[in-house]
C-alpha positions as CSV (number, residue, x, y, z in Angstrom):
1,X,-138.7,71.9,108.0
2,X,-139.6,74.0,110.8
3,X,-138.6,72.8,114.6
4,X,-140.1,70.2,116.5
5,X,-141.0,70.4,120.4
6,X,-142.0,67.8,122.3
7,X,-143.0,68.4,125.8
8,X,-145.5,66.6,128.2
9,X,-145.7,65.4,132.1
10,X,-142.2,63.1,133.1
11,X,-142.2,59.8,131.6
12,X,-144.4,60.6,129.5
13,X,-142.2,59.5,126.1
14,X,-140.8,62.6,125.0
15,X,-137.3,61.2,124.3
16,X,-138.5,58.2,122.9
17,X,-140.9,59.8,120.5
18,X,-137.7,62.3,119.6
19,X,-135.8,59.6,118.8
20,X,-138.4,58.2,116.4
21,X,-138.9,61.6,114.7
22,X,-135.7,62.3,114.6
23,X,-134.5,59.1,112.5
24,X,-137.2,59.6,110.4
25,X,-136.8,62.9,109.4
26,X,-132.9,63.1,109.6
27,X,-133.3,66.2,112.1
28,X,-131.0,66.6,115.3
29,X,-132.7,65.6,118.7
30,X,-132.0,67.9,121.4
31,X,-132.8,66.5,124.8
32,X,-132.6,69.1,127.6
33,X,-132.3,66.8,130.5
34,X,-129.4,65.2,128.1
35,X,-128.1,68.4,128.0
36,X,-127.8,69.6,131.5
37,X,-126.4,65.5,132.6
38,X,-123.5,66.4,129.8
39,X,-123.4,69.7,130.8
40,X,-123.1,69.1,135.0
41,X,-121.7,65.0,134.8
42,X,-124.3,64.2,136.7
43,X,-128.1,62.9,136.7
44,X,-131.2,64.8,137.6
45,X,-131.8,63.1,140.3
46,X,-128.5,63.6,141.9
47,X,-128.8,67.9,141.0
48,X,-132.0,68.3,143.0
49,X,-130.5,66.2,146.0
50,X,-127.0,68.1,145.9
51,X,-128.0,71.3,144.7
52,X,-132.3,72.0,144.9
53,X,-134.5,72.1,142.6
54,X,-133.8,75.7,142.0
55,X,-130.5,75.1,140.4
56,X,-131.7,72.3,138.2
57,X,-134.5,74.6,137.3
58,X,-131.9,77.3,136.3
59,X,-129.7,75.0,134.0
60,X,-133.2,73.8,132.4
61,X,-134.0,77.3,132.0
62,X,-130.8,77.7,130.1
63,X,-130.5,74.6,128.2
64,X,-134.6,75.0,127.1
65,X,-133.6,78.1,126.3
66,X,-130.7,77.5,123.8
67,X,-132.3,74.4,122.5
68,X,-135.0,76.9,121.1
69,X,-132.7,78.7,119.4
70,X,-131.8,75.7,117.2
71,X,-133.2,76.0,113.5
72,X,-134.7,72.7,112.0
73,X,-134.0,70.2,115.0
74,X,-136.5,68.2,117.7
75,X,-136.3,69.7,120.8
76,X,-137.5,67.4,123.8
77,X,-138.1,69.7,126.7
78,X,-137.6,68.8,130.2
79,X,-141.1,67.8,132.3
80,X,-140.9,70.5,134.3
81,X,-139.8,73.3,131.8
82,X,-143.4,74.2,130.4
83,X,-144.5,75.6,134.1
84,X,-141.1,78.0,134.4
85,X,-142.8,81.7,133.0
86,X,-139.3,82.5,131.5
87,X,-139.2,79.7,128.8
């Protein structure tokens, strides 16, 4: 089964829907914004007030960009991650 990305505006249900797909086709769910909280021990909102949104925008960059790497898995990507040029 190929991959599976999910993207859309914040809030939008991109998680939730990834959850949903991902129990019903026994694929992984990787969440970006999961990624970078496990990654940094701390929230989004807490990375753009202590370090900008350019640093959160370079660990997105990163973790988008590994997540699409992934063979056979449902990648939710980050609200902001479809305007960065480099992913």
């Amino acid at each position: 089964m190929p991959r599976i990305i999910l993207m859309g505006p914040p809030g939008s249900g991109k998680t939730t829907v990834g959850k949903v797909l991902a129990k019903k086709t026994e694929l992984p769910l990787i969440d970006t914004d999961q990624k970078i909280e496990e990654r940094t021990g701390r929230k989004i909102p807490d990375i753009f007030l202590e370090s900008g949104e350019d640093e959160f925008r370079k660990l997105e960059r990163e973790e988008v960009l590994s997540a699409l790497k992934s063979d056979e898995s449902i990648v939710s990507l980050g609200g902001g991650s479809i305007l960065d040029e480099q992913v």
